[in-house]
C-alpha angles and dihedrals in degrees: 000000000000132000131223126197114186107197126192117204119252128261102291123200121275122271119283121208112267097011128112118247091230079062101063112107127211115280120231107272080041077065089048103040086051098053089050101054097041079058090049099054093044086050084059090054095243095148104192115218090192136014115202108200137185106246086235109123097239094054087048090061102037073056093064093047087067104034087058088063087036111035098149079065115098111231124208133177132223132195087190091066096062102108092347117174117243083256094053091052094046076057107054086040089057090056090054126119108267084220083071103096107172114025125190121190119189114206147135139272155328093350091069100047085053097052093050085057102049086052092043110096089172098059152334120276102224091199148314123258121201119291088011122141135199115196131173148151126263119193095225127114099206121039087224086071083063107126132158124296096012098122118114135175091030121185126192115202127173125172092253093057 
């Protein structure tokens, strides 16, 4: 039995001129709202082995929000994962270690709402706000088993919850 988490990054500051928009951090209640939901979701005893991140500045933030709670997990970042389409995701979670037995990946949308919603075979996932997670379990012993519509168990939280 394997666990997904689906996270999307918290709320970032608006757009400077000039500036890119990988480059936005978190604002200050994005700092808050993480921190909340990395705390919710160890409240609810789902221990990661591995967080995959977009290398955008705002993901890798919301990813040390949850690393401080989870610091036994190994973080790596993807620039790949920066506006990545639901199939783009299905295929970086296929090249995943099998040892990994519950994987978050924090990322943007609406390629991961769209992804939650192609694994959830409950229900469909309307959309992610900022700093929401989806997590569920997937009875599968190898992620490259990982097919549409697999997802049980799914959960949607959001900070204002």
């Amino acid at each position: 039995m394997k666990r997904l988490t689906l996270i999307r990054h918290a709320l970032a500051e608006d757009k400077l001129p000039g500036q890119r928009d990988w480059d936005r951090p978190l604002s200050k209640s994005g700092v808050m709202d993480a921190a909340t939901m990395a705390m919710r979701l160890k409240i609810k005893n789902h221990k990661p082995d591995l967080i995959l991140m977009s290398s955008a500045l705002r993901t890798q933030q919301t990813a040390e929000r949850f690393h401080h709670y989870f610091p036994s997990a190994e973080i790596e970042p993807y620039d790949e994962l920066y506006l990545a389409t639901s199939s783009q995701l299905l295929r970086l979670v296929h090249t995943q270690p099998d040892n990994a037995n519950h994987l978050i990946i924090i990322g943007h949308n609406p390629g991961l709402t769209e992804f939650a919603d192609m694994i959830s075979n409950e229900y469909r996932i309307q959309g992610m706000p900022t700093a929401s997670l989806v997590t569920m379990k997937l009875d599968i012993t190898s992620w490259q088993a990982l097919r549409p519509a697999m997802g049980s168990s799914v959960e949607l939280d959001h900070p204002h919850n």
